[in-house]
Each structure stands twice: as structure tokens, then as C-alpha cells.
N, C-alpha and C positions, 0 to 999 in steps of 0.2 A: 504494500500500500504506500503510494507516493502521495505527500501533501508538503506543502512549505506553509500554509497557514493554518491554524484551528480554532473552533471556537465552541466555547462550552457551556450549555444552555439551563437553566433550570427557572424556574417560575419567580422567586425575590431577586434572585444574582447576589446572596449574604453566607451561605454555606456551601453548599457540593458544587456548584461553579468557580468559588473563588478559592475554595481548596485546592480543585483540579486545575485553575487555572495557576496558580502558584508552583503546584507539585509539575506540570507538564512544562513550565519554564527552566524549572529546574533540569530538567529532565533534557530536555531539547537543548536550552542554551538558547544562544540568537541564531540557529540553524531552524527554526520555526518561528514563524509569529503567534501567538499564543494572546486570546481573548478569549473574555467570558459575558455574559448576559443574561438578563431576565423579560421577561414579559412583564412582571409588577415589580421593581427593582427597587431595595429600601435601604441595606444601609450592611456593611460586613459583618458578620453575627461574630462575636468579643469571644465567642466557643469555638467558633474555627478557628481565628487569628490565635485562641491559645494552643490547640492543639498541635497546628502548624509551625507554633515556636517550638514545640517539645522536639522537634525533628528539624529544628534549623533552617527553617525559611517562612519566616517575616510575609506577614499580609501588608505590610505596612501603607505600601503606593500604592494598594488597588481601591477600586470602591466600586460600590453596585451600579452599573448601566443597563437601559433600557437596549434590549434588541434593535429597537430603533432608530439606534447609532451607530451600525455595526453596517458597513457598506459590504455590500453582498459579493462582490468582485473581490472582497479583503477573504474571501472562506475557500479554504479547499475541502475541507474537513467541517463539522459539524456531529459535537457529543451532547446529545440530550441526557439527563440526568434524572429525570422524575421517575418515579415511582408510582404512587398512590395520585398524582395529580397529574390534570394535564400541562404537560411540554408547550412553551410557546414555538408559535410558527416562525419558520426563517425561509422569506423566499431567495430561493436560489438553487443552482447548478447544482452547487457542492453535496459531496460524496456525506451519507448520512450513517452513525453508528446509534443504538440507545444502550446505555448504562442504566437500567433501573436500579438507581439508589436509595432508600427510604429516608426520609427527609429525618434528618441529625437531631432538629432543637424537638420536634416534638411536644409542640406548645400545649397539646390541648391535653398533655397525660402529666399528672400529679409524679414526676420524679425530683428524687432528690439529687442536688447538684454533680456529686460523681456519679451517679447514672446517665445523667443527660451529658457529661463529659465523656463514658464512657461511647454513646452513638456517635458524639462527634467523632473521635477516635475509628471504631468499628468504620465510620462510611471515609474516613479519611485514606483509612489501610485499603479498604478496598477500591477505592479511587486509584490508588499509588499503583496498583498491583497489574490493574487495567491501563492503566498508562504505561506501565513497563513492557506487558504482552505489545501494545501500540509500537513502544519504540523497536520493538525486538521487529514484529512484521515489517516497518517503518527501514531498517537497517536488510532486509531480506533474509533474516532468522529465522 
């Protein structure tokens, strides 16, 4: 799978997009362009950026954008991320993969805080794990 850009999709742009987008920068280097977006885009959830620190890469420069900033000629790639919700649309060419990941903060269940740090953790590794299979096809692995 050949792409030089990608872009990672999920409904706020506060968790599983802006982890993936962090973890895939890392990952790639400036050999990809690497964005992230939402359809309702609110604000970087303080539970990714910490769990993202535990593993040495800073959320610090990014922040939630609307899909409909994202110039469509800019994607080669396109990773939707929702799970239990629906994906915003992106029109465009670009070559399409979905990661169903279950949304991390899980606002509406009574957890206590190392629980809910816990799923950020859980959808972060799993993110990472999916990015690495990426790079590996990406590299003809």
C-alpha cells in the first residue's frame, strides 16, 4: 500500500484521531503527511495527551479540526476510527481503511478515573499496533 498522505477520522477529533495522528507521525516521520479530523471537533481530551506522554510523544501542537478543513487532494489515505458511532464523511479519491475503535472517555458510564485511563491506554495500544501493520505493508513487509 503506497500513500504519502493520511488522514484520521473520528466524530470530536479529541481522542482516537489525535492519538493516531501523533502515534502515525511518529511512526512515519516527515516521509508522510499525517492529519487528523472530526465531523463535530471540540477540543484534545487531557486523557489522550496523558497517555500519549507515558510513551513519549506530546499532543502538545495539535488540536481538534473540522473535516472541513482538510483539502481533499491533501489524502491519499483515509483511517476512520468509530466504532459504536457514525464516521464522518470525507469526499474524495482517497484509498479508504476503518479501524473500529471504541470511543476511550466513555462519558456516559460511571468509571472511576484509572478505569477510564485505562481505555485510553487499551484504544491507544491498539491504535499503535494498527499503525505499525500500516507501516510494515507501507514498507512492502
Amino acid at each position: 500500500m503506497r500513500f504519502e498522505s493520511l488522514l484520521f477520522l473520528c466524530v470530536a477529533n479529541s481522542a482516537r484521531s489525535q492519538m493516531a495522528e501523533g502515534l502515525a507521525r511518529a511512526q512515519f516521520g516527515t516521509s508522510v503527511l499525517v492529519q487528523s479530523a472530526g465531523s463535530s471537533p471540540s477540543r484534545v481530551n487531557p486523557l489522550a495527551a496523558e497517555v500519549m506522554r507515558e510513551i513519549g510523544i506530546p499532543l502538545s501542537g495539535q488540536w481538534s479540526k473540522s473535516v472541513e478543513t482538510i483539502d481533499p487532494e491533501s489524502v491519499d489515505l483515509v483511517v476512520t476510527l468509530c466504532a459504536e458511532e457514525v464516521c464522518p464523511v470525507f469526499l474524495s479519491r482517497a484509498a479508504r481503511l476503518h479501524w473500529p475503535i471504541p470511543d476511550p472517555d466513555r462519558a456516559r458510564e460511571a468509571l472511576r478515573d484509572e478505569e477510564r485511563l485505562q481505555h485510553f491506554r487499551d484504544a491507544r495500544d491498539a491504535i499503535r499496533a494498527r499503525i505499525a501493520e500500516l507501516a510494515a505493508e507501507r514498507a512492502g513487509r
